[in-house]
N, CA, C and O of each residue as an XYZ file, in Angstrom:
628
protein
N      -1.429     28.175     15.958
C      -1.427     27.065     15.046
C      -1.471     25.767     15.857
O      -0.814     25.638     16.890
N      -2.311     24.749     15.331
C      -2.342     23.224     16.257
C      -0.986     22.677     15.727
O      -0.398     22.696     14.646
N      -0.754     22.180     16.970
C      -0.158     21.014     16.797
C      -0.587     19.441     16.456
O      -1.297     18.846     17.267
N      -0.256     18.957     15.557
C      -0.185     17.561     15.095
C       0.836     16.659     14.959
O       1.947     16.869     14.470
N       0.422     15.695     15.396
C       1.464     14.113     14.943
C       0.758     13.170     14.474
O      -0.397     12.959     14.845
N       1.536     12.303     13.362
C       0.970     11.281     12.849
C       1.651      9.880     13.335
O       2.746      9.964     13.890
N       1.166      8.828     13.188
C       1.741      7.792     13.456
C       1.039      6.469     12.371
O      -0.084      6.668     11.908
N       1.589      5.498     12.118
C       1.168      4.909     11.069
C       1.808      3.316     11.770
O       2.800      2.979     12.417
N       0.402      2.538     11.113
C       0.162      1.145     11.802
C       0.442     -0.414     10.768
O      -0.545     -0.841     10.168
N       1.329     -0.918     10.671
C       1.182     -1.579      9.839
C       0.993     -2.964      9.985
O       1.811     -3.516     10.721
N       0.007     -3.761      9.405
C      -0.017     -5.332     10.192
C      -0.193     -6.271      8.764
O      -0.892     -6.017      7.782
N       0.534     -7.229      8.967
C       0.766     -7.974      7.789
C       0.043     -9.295      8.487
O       0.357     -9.873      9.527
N      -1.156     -9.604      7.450
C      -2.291    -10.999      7.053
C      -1.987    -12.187      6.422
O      -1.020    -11.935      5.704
N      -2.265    -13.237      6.314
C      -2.373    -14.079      5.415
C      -3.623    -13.786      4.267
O      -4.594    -13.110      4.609
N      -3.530    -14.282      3.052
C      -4.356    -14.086      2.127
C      -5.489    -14.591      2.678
O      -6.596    -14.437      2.163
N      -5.193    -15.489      4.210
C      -6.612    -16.592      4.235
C      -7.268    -15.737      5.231
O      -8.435    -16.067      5.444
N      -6.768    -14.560      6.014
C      -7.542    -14.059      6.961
C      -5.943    -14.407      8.263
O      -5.382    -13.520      8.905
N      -5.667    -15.559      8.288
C      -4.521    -15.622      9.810
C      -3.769    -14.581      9.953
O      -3.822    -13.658      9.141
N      -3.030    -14.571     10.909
C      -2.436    -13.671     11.704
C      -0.760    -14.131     10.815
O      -0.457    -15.320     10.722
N      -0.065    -13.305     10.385
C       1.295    -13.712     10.299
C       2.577    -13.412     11.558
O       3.734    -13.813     11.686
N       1.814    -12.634     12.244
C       3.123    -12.331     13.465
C       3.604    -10.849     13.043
O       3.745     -9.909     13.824
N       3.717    -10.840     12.338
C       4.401     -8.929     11.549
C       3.225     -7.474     11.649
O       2.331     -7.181     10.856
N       3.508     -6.996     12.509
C       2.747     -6.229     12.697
C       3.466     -4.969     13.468
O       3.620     -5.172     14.673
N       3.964     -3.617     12.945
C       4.998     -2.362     13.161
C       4.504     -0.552     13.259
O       3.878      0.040     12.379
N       4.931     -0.025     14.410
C       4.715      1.067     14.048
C       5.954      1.665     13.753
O       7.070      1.158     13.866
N       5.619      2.920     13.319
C       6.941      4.082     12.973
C       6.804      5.676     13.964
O       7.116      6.832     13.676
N       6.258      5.125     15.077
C       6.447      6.435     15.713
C       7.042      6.450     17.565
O       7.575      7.335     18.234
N       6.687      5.227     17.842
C       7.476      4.962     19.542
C       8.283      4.642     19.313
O       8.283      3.411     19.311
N       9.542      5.236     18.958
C      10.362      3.976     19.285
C      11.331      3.094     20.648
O      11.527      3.350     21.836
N      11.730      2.051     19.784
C      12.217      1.343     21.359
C      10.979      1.041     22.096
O      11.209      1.056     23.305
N       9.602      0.738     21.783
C       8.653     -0.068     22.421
C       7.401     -0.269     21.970
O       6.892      0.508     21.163
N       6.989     -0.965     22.278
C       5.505     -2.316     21.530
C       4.372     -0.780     22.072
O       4.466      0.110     22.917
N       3.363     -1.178     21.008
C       2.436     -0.194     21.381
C       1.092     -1.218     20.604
O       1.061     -1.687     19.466
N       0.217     -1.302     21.560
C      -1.525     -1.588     21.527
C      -2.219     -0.931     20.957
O      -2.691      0.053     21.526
N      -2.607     -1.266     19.391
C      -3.518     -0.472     19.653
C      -4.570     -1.760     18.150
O      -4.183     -2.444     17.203
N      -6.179     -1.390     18.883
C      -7.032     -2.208     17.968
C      -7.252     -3.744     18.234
O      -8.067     -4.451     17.640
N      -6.244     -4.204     19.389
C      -6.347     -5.103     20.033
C      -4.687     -5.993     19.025
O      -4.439     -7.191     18.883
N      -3.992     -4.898     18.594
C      -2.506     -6.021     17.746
C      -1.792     -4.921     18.590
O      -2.267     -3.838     18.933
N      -0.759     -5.339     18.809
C       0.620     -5.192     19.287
C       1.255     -5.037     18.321
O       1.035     -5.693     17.303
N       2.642     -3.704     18.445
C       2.542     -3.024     17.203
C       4.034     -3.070     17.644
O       4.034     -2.795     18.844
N       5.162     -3.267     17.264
C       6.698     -3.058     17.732
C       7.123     -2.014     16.638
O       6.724     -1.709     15.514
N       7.985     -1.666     17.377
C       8.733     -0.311     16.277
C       9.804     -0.475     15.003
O      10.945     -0.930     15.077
N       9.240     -0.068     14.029
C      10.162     -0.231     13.060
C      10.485      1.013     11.899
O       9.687      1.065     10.964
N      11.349      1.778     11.910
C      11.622      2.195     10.697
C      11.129      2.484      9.626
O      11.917      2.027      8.799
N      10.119      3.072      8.984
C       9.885      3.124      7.696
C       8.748      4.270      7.384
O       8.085      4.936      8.180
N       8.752      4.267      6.551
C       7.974      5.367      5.461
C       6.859      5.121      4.600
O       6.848      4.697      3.444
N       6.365      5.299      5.000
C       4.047      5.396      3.920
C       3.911      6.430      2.888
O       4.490      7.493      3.110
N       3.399      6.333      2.045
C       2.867      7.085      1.338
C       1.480      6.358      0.452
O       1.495      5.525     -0.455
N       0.373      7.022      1.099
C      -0.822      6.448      1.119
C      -0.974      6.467     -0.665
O      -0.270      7.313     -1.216
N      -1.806      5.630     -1.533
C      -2.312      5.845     -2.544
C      -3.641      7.233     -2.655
O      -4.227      7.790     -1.727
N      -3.795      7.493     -4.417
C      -4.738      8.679     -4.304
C      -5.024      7.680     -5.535
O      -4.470      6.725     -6.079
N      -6.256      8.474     -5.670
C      -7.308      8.100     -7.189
C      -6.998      9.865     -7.895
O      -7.208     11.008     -7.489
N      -6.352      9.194     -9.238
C      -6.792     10.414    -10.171
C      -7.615     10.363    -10.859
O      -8.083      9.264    -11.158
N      -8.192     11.700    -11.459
C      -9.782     11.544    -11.619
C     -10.284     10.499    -13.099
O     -11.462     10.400    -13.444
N      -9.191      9.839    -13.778
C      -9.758      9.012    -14.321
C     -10.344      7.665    -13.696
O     -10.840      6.719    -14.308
N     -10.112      7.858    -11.959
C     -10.986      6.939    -11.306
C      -9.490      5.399    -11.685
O      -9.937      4.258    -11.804
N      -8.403      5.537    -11.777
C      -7.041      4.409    -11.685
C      -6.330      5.329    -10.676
O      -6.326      6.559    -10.706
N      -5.440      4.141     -9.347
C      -4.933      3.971     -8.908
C      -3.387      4.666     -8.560
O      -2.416      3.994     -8.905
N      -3.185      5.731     -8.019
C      -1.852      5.986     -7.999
C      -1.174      5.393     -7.170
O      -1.160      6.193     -6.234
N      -0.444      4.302     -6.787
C       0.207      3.408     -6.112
C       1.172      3.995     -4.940
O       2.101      4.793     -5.065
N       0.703      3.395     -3.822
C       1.284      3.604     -2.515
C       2.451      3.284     -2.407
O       2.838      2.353     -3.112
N       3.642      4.114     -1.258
C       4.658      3.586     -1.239
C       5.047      2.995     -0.074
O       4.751      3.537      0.991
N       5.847      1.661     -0.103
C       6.148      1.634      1.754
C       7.483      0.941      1.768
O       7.725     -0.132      1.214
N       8.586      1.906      2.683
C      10.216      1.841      2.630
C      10.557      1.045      3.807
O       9.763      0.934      4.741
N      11.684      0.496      3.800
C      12.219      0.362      4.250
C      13.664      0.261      4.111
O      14.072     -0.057      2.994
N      14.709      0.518      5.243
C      16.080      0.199      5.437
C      16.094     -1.337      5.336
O      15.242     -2.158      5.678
N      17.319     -1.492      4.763
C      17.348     -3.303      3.955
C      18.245     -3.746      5.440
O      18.896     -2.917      6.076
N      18.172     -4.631      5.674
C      18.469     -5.412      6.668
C      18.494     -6.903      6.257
O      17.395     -7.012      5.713
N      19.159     -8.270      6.182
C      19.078     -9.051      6.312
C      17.724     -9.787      6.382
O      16.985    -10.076      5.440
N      17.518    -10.084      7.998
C      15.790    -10.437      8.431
C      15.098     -9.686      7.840
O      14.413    -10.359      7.070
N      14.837     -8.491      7.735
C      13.525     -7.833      6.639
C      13.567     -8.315      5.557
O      12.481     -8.513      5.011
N      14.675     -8.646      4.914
C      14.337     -9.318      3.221
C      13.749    -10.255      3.504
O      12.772    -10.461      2.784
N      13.992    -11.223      4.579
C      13.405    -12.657      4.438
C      12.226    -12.694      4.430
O      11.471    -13.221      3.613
N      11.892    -11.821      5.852
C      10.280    -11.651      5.775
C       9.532    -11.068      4.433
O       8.523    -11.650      4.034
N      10.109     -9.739      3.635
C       9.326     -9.051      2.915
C       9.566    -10.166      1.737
O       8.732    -10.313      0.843
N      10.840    -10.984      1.809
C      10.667    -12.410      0.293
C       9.375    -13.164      0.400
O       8.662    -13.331     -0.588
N       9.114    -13.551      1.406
C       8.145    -14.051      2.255
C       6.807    -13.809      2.301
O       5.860    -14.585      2.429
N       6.860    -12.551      2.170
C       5.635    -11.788      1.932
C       5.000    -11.455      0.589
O       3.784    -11.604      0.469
N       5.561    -11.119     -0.188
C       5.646    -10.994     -1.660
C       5.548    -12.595     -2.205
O       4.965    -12.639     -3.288
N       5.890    -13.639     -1.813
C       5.785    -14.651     -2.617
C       4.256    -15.081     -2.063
O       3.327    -15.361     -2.822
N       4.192    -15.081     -0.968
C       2.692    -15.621     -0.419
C       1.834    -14.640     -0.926
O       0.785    -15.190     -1.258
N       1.802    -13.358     -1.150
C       1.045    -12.626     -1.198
C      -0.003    -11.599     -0.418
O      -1.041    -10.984     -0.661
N       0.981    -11.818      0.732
C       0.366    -11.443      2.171
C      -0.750    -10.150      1.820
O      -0.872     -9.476      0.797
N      -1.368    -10.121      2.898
C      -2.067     -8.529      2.518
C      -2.128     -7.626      3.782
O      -2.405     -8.075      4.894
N      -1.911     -6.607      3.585
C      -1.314     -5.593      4.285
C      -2.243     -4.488      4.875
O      -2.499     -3.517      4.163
N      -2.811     -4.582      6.243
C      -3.347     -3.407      6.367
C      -2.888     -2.346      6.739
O      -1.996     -2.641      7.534
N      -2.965     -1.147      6.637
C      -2.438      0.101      7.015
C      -3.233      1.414      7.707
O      -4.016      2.235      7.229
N      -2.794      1.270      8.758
C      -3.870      2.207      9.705
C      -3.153      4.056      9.999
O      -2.062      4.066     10.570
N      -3.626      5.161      9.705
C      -2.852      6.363      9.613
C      -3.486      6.733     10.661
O      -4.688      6.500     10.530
N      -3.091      7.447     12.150
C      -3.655      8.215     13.000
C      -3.069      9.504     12.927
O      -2.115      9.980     12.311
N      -4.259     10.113     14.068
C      -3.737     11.034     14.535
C      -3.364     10.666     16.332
O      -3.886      9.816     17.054
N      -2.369     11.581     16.623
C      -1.830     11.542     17.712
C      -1.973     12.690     18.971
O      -1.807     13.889     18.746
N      -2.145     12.415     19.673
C      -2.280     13.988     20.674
C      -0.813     13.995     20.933
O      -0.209     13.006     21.349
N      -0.047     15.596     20.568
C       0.435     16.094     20.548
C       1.577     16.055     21.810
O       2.739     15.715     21.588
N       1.138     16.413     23.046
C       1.755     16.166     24.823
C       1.961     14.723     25.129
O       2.870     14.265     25.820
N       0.810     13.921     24.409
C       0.908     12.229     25.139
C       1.297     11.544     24.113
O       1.640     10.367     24.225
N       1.295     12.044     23.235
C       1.443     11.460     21.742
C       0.615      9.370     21.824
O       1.053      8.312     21.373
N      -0.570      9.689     22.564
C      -1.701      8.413     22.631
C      -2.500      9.227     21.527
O      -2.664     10.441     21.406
N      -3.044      7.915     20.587
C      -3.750      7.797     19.415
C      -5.310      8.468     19.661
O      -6.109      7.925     20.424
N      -5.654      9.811     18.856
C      -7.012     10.104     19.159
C      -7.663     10.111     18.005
O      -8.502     10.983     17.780
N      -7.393      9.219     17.179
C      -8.677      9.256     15.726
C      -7.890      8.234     14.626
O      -6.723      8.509     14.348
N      -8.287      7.504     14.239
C      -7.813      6.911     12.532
C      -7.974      8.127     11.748
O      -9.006      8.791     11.846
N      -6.854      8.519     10.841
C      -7.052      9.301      9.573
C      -7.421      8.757      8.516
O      -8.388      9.203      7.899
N      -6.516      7.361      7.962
C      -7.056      6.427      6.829
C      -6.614      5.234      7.489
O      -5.908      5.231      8.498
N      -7.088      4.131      6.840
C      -6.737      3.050      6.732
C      -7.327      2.524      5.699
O      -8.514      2.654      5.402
N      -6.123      1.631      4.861
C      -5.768      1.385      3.447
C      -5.754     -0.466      3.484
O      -5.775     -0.970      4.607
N      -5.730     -1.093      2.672
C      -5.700     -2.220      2.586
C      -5.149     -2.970      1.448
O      -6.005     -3.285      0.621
N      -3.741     -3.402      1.142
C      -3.020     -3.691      0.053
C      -2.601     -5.421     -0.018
O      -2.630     -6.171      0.957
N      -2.362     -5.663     -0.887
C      -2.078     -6.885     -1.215
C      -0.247     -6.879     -1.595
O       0.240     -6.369     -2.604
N       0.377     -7.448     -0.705
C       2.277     -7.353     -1.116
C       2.336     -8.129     -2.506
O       2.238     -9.355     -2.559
N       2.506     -7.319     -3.630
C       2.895     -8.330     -5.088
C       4.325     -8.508     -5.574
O       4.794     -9.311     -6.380
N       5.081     -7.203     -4.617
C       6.426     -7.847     -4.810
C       7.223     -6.891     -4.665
O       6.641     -5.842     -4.944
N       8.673     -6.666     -4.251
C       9.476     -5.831     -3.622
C      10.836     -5.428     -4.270
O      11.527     -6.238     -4.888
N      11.146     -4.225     -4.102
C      12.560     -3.688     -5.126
C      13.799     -3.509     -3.855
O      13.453     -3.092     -2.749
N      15.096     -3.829     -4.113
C      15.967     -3.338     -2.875
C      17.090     -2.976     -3.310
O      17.449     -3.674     -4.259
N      18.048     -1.909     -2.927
C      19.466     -1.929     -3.296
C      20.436     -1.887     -2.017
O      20.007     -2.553     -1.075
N      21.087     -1.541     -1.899
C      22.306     -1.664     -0.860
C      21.684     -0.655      0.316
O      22.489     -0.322      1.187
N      20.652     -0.263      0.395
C      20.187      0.761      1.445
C      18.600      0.640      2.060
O      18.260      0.544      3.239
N      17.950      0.670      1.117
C      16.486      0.597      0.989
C      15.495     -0.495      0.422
O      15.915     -1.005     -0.617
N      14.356     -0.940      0.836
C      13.992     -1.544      0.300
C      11.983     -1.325     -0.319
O      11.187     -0.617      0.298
N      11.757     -1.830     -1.125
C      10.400     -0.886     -1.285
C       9.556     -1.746     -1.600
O      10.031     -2.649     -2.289
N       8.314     -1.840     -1.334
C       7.196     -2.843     -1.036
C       6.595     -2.483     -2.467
O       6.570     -1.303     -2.814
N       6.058     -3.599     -3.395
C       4.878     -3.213     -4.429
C       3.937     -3.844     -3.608
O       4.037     -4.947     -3.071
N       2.890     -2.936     -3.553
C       1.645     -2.838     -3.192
C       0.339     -2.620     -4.364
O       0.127     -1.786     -5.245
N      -0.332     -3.741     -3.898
C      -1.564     -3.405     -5.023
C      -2.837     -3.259     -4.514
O      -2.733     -3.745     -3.388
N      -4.018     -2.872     -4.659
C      -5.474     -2.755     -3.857
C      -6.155     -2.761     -5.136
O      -5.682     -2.546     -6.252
N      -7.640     -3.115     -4.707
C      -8.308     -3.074     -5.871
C      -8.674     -2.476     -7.101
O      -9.326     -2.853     -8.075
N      -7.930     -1.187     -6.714
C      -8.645     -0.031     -7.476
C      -7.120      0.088     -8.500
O      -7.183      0.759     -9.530
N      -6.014     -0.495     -8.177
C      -5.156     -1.313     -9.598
C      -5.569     -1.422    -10.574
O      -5.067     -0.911    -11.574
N      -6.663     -2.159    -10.568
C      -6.756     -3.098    -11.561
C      -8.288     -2.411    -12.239
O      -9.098     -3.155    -12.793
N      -8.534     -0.863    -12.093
C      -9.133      0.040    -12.534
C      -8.812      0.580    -13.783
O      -7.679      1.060    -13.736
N      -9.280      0.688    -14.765
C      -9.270      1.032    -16.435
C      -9.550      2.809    -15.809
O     -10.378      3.124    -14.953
N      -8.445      3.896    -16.648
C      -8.527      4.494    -16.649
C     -10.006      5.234    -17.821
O     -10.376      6.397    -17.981
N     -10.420      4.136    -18.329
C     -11.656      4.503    -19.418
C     -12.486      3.469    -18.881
O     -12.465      2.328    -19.342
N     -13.228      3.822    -17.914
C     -14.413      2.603    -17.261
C     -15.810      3.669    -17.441
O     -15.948      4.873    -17.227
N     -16.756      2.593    -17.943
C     -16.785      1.124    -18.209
C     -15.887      1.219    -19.550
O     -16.120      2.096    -20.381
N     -14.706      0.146    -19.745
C     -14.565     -0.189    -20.790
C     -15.273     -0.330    -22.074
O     -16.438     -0.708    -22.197
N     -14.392      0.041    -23.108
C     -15.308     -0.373    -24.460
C     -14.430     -1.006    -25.654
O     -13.304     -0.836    -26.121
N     -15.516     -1.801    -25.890
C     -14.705     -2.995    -27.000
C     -14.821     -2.270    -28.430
O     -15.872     -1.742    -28.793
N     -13.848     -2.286    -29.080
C     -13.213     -1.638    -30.623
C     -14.515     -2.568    -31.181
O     -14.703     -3.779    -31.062
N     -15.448     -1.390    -31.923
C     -16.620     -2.349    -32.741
C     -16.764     -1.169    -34.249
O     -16.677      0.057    -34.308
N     -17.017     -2.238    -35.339
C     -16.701     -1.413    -36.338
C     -17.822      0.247    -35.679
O     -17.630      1.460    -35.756
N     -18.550     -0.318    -35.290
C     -20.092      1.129    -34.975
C     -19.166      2.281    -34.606
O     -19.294      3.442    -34.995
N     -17.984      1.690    -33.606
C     -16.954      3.019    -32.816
C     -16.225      3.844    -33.774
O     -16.064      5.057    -33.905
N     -15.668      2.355    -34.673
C     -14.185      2.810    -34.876
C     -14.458      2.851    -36.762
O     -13.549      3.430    -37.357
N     -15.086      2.546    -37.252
C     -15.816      2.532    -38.481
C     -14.809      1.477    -39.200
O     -13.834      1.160    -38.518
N     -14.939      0.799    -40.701
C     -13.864      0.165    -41.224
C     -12.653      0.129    -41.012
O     -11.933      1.115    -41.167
N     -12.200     -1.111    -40.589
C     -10.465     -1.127    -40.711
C     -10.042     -1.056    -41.938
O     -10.732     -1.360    -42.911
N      -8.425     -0.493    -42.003
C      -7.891      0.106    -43.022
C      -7.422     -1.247    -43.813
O      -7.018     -2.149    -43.078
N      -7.425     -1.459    -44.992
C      -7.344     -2.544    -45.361
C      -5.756     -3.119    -45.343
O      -5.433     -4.225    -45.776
N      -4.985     -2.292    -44.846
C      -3.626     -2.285    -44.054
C      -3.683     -3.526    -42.999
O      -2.918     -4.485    -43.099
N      -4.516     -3.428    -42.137
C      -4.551     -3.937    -41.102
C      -4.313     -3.331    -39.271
O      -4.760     -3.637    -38.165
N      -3.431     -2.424    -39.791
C      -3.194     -1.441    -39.194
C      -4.128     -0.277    -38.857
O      -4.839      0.279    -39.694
N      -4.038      0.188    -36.974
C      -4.829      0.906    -36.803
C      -3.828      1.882    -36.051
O      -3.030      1.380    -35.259
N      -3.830      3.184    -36.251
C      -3.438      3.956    -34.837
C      -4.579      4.650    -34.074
O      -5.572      5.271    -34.453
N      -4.161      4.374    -33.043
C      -4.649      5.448    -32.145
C      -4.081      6.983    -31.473
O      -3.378      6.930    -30.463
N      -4.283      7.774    -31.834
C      -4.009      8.847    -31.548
C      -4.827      9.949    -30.288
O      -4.405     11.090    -30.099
């Protein structure tokens, strides 16, 4: 059976394209790691990439963290500006554990963050959010939906 490791890249943007300074991995820890030409320092946390279900909408990504003081500020920070978030998934060689392939890389927009006494959790949005599980959309026209009930009232069932 192969062996595998993953490691996961996270670098936080300005909406305008700049650099914000925040940029973390979750697999060296205790030291900065290069890779893509950003410098990556170690931090704590947990990914869970988004999927498309087959109505073609968005199942929303997750990304954790341990609550700390300085991390709220930044992730308040982030969520109010609207930073956007790229996310790079490798693979790792196994003995050197040095990066030999991107698996995904994802691209989210921070819209706003949940925390309690332990954890804290990123809302993340990407384009495919804001995907209608019934695309192309269709507008209620008597041709569809035939006379309204003279109720006013419609259900949908």
């Amino acid at each position: 059976m192969a062996e595998i490791a993953i490691g996961t890249y996270l670098h936080f943007r300005l909406r305008s394209g700049g650099d914000t300074g925040y940029a973390f991995q979750n697999f060296h820890a205790n030291e900065a790691r290069l890779y893509g030409g950003v410098s990556y320092v170690y931090a704590g946390f947990g990914f869970s990439g988004s999927t498309v279900d087959l109505q073609g909408s968005n199942i929303r990504a997750s990304l954790a963290f341990a609550v700390s003081p300085l991390l709220l500020n930044f992730i308040q920070e982030a969520a109010d500006q609207q930073w956007v978030l790229r996310i790079r998934t490798v693979w790792l060689d196994p003995d050197t554990f040095d990066e030999t392939a991107t698996f995904s890389e994802e691209v989210y927009q921070v819209v706003g963050f949940q925390h309690d006494g332990s954890r804290l959790s990123l809302d993340l949005s990407s384009p495919l959010d804001a995907v209608s599980g019934q695309a192309p959309k269709r507008v209620l026209t008597q041709y569809l939906v035939g006379s309204l009930p003279s109720t006013g009232q419609i259900s949908f069932k």
